[in-house]
C-alpha distance (Angstrom), angle and dihedral (degrees) to the residues before:
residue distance angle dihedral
X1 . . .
X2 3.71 . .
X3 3.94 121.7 .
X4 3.96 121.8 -161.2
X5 4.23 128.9 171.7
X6 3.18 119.7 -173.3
X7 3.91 109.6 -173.8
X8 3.57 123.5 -139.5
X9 3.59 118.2 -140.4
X10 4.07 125.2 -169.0
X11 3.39 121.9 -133.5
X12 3.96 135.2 172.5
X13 3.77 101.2 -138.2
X14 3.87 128.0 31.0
X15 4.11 96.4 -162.9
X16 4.24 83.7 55.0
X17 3.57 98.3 44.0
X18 3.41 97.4 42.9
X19 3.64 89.8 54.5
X20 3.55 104.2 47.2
X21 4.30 86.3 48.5
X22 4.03 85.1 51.7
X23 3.80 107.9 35.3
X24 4.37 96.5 31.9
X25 3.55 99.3 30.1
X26 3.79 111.1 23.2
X27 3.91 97.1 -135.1
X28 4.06 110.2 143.6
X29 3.90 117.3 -124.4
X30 3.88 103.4 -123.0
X31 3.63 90.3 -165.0
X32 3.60 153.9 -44.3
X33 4.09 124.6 -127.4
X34 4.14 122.3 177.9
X35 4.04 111.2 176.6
X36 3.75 80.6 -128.0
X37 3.75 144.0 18.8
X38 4.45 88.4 -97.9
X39 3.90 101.7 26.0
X40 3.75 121.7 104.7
X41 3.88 119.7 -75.2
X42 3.71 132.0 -118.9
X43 3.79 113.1 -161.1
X44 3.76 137.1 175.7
X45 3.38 121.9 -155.3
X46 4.30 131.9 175.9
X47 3.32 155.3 -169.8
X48 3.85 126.5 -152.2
X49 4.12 96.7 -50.0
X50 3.80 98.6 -18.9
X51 3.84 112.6 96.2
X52 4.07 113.6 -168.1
X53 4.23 119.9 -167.9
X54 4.10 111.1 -149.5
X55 3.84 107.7 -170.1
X56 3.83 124.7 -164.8
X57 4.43 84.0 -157.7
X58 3.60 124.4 98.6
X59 4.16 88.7 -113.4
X60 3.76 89.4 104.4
X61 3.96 142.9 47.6
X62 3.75 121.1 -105.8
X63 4.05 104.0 -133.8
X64 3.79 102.8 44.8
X65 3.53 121.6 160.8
X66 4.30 121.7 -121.5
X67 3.61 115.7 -168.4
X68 4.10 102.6 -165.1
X69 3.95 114.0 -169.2
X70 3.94 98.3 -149.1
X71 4.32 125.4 172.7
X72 3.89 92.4 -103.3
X73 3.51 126.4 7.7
X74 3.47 86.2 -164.1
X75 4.14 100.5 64.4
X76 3.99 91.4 44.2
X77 4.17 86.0 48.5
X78 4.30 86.0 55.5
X79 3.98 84.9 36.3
X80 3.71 88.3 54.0
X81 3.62 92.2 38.0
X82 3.65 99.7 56.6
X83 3.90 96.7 57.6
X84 3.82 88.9 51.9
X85 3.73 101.7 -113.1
X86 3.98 116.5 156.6
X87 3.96 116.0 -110.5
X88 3.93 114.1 -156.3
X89 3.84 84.1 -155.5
X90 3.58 140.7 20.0
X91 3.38 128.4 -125.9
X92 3.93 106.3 -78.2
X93 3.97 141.7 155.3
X94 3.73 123.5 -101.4
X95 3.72 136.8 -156.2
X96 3.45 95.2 -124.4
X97 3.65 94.5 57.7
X98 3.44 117.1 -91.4
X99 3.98 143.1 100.1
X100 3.91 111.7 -128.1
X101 3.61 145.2 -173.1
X102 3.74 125.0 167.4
X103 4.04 137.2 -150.1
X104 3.42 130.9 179.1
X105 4.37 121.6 -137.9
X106 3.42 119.2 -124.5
X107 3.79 87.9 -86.2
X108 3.91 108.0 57.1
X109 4.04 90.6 -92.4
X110 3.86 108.6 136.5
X111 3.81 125.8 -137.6
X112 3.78 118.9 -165.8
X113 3.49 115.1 -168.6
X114 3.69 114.3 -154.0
X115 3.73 144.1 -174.9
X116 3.29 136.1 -167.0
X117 3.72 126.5 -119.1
């Protein structure tokens, strides 16, 4: 049997988020549906395999937390780094096993980028 999660993350502003996903991270915004020209949107967005929904309605929590497994935490931290984008934390080691930096969106929405050791 096949498993797949999608997380949903809120979000205030499509045009920002959408932005910040494309420009900072380099994910690619699938597409963008509203049941009408001024209701809330519902986007999905990816990256490779990973697909991520951002949603403008109330149906999810503003703060999540995203743990992204990435190559080298290291090149996305100097990626990151070099458009001037704040990092909560550096990249560091932890005991249980990975390397980690973390970011937050323009909403409050965490991403920790780990790797494993």
């Amino acid at each position: 049997m096949t498993l797949t999660v999608i997380p949903t993350l809120r979000i205030k502003d499509i045009d920002i988020a959408r932005t910040f996903y494309e420009q900072v991270l380099g994910f690619k915004v699938d597409w963008v549906w509203r049941a009408s020209e001024d209701s809330p949107a519902f986007a999905q967005i990816s990256y490779q395999a990973t697909r991520i929904y951002l949603t403008e309605r109330d149906e999810a929590a503003s703060g999540s937390l995203l743990l992204i497994y990435v190559d080298n935490v290291d090149d996305w931290y100097r990626r990151i780094l070099g458009l001037s984008v704040p990092v909560d934390t550096m990249p560091h080691d932890e005991v249980w096993g990975n390397r980690e930096m973390q970011l937050r969106d323009p909403d409050g929405n965490c991403l920790r980028f780990c790797t494993p050791l």
